[in-house]
C-alpha positions, 0 to 999 in steps of 0.5 A: 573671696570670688575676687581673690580667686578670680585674681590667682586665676589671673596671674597665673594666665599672665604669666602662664604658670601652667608651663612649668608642670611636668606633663609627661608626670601628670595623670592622661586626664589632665594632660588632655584637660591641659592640652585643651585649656583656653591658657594655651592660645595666651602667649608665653611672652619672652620671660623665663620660666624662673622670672615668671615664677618669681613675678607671679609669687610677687603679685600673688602676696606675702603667703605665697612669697612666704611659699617661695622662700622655702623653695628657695631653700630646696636647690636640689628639687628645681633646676638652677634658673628657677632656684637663681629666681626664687632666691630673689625672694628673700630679701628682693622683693620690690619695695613701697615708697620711701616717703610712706615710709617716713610717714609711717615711722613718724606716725608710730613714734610719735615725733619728727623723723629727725628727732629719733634719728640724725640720719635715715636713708630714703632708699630700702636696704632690703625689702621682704614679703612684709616688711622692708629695712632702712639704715639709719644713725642714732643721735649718738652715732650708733648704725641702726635699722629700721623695719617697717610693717608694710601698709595696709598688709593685714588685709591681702594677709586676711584674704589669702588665709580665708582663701586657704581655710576653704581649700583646707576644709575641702581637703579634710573631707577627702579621705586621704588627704583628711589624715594632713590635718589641713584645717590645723595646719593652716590654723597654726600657719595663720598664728606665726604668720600673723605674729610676724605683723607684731614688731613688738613680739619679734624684738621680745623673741630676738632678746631672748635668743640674743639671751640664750646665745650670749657670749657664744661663739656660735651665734650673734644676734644683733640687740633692739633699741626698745625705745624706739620700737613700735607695733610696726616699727623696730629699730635694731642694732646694724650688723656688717655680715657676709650673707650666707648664701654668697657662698663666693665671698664666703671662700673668698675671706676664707671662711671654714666652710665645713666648720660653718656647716657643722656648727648651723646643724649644732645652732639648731639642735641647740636652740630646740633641746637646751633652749626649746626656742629656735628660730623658725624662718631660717632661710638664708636671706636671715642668716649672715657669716660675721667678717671677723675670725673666718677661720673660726666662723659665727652666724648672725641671726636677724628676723626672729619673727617666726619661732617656735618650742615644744612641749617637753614630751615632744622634744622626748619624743623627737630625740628618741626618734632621732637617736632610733634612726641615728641607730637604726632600729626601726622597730623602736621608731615604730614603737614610738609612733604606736605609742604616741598615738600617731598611727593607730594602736592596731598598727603591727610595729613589725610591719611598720619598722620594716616600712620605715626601713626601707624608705630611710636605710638608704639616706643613713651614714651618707654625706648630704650630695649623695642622698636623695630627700625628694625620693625619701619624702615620696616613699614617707608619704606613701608609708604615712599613707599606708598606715594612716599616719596623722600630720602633727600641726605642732611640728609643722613649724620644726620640719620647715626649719629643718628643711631650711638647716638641710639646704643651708648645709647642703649649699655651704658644704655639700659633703655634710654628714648630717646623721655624724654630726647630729648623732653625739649631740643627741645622745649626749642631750638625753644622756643630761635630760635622763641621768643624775645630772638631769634629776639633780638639775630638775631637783635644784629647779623645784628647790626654791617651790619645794622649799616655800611649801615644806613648812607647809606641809603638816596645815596642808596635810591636815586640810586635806584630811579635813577635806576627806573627813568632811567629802565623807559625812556630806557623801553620807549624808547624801546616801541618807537623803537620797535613800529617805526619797526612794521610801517616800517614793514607794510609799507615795506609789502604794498609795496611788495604786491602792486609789485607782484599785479602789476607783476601778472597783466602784466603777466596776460595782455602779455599772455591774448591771448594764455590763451583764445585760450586755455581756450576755450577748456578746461572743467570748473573744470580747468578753475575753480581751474586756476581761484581759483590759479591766486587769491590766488597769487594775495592775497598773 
């Protein structure tokens, strides 16, 4: 750990981080501790300040390019030569020798290179915070990619999580940060982030959501080739897409990019509500536009390392939510929060919907180049803040990916209506989910269970009054059993007390002569509290 510290420590002089902080922003304390750090006689070196950042995440490991990434996404919070930098991070990172590459296929294949592949390509396509992709061709001709773990990964993984957990356990013992939860999050962070080691585990969830999108026209995802896919090695079908953030190339084949927008907002909402399985690593180095119909736009999803669901009472909670704020009645928004426990039952909802109005009238009914999210997030913090409103570590992995949807949209199409095109989406979901639609679909799914048990019905009915006759007699006979101990009990006690009465008054009786002689001479207090003890014997 003190290596590792040591390490963060390093970097950040090396590539004098400490310059990057608004000083003027921070408190007089820091500024002078800043001021007077031994960092500032370290040079600054010719780089600039967004390659500087860049280079230190790089350094630093895959949880803080991970921290990158969804920087990179947030282009209206940095100026645009941080941004340009951090959006190197998403498929740029540099990659490991191509030959431990090879060595490292043919080792978790268990055969020669060129027995699995007529061709694999030496030099990276891409290459990521863990992994990195080469293009090669099967026997049968078809384009494939290979994704390979990168070597020895785990370890440095291992380090920064542990290295995390200290510096959440401290923050859960001060107060205010104690509400963050930051022992779950980190908790719920080491979970995805590790699955992402698993090839196995992302190849099952690109399945499924290839299942859950067949034949749409909304979202193509490229198919796995199982027999070639490994704990660290996977092999998928190569696919020809524009990236979703060359937003040039994108006009320039004429792509709808109102439409692209609008339709990664209803990917999104779809995956969450109808399928309750959503791609939760969305940023745009994922995310590719096909070249085909550009008129009629479809994304291409790839790395499905990270995703997510829900319980059914949060996605009820988080649509009800939605469509409160969609409608704003704030008082329902605050209701829902008391009722799911997440501020305190003591909390007035008046109070509380008025809070929330204030920080999120002004973003409502706004295209998305109009409404600023860093003021929004600050006045929620201090709402949470003021009410003692509890991080949800179920949720973390959602509100990651809705900040990574609203930077997509607000980069394809900065005149995006969020709320308008969310809105029907919503209120048509709870229409199915509340209705005699939803109870028909709910009954139809049961049918099957309902049916294989409705034979069983009067054997299970009368087991289950077997149960209760027989739970009575044996309560009954406990009742007995219990009451037969207590008489014997008493009966054992007016005994023992009877032999002690009986003792003390032979004692009394074999000694009455010496305790009168010495009795007579002895004042009456004595006498008294000898009197006071020889009773209290005899009563106990």
């Amino acid at each position: 750990m003190i290596p590792r510290l040591l390490r963060i420590g390093w970097v950040i002089t090396r590539y004098r981080l400490d310059t990057l902080l608004p000083l003027e922003r921070l408190p007089w304390w820091l500024r002078l501790a800043l001021t007077l750090s031994p960092l500032r006689l370290v040079p600054i070196g010719p780089r600039p300040r967004g390659e500087r950042l860049r280079l230190a995440l790089e350094t630093l490991g895959p949880i803080f390019v991970k921290f990158g990434q969804v920087l990179s996404t947030r282009r209206d919070l940095f100026p645009e030569d941080i941004a340009d930098e951090l959006r190197r991070l998403q498929d740029q990172v540099p990659p490991f020798p191509g030959r431990e590459a090879r060595a490292l296929v043919e080792d978790e294949l268990g055969m020669p290179l060129t027995e699995a592949f007529a061709d694999f390509a030496p030099e990276p396509l891409a290459s990521a915070s863990v992994a990195q992709v080469h293009a090669a061709r099967l026997h049968g001709g078809e384009e494939v990619v290979v994704k390979i773990i990168r070597p020895g990964i785990d370890r440095v993984m291992r380090q920064d999580m542990a290295l995390m957990y200290r510096v959440a356990a401290v923050l859960a013992r001060i107060p205010e940060a104690r509400r963050l939860r930051p022992v779950e999050v980190v908790r719920d962070y080491e979970s995805t982030l590790f699955d992402e080691l698993d090839l196995t585990k992302e190849a099952a969830n690109t399945s499924q959501l290839k299942r859950n999108f067949k034949g749409s026209p909304l979202l193509y995802v490229p198919g796995i080739h199982w027999e070639l896919t490994r704990r660290r090695v996977m092999v998928q079908e190569r696919i020809h897409g524009v990236p979703v953030a060359d937003t040039a190339a994108l006009a320039a084949q004429g792509t709808d990019l109102k439409t692209l927008a609008e339709r990664g907002v209803e990917i999104f909402f779809t995956q969450v509500f109808r399928d309750n399985f959503f791609h939760a690593d969305m940023h745009p180095g994922n995310i590719f536009v096909s070249r085909e119909t550009p008129w009629n736009p479809q994304y291409i999803a790839i790395d499905c390392g990270i995703v997510g669901s829900l319980t059914r009472e949060d996605q009820d909670y988080l649509a009800r939510n939605l469509l409160a704020f969609f409608h704003q009645d704030y008082y329902e928004v605050a209701a829902l929060h008391i009722e799911s426990g997440w501020v305190g039952e003591d909390t007035r909802a008046n109070e509380f919907a008025a809070a929330v109005r204030t920080v999120c009238e002004p973003i409502l009914e706004k295209p998305l180049k109009d409404i600023s999210f860093g003021q929004v997030l600050l006045g929620l913090f201090q709402t949470a803040r003021r009410f003692n409103m509890e991080v949800q570590p179920q949720l973390v992995l959602l509100q990651k990916t809705l900040l990574n949807i609203e930077g997509l949209g607000r980069q394809l199409y900065p005149d995006l209506d969020l709320w308008a095109t969310a809105k029907p989406y919503l209120e048509q979901w709870m229409k199915e989910r509340a209705g005699a639609r939803g109870f028909w679909d709910s009954l139809k799914r049961q049918a099957p269970e309902l049916s294989r048990q409705l034979p069983e019905l009067p054997v299970l009915a009368h087991q289950a009054l077997a149960r209760a006759e027989h739970g009575h007699h044996q309560h009954r006979r406990q009742v007995e059993a219990v009451g037969a101990i207590r008489r014997q009990l008493d009966r054992q006690g007016r005994r023992h007390r009877r032999l002690r009465l009986g003792l003390l008054v032979v004692a009394v009786a074999l000694t009455w002569q010496p305790l009168v002689e010495w009795a007579g001479g002895q004042p009456w207090p004595v006498l008294g509290a000898v009197v006071l003890g020889g009773l209290l014997l005899a009563w106990n």
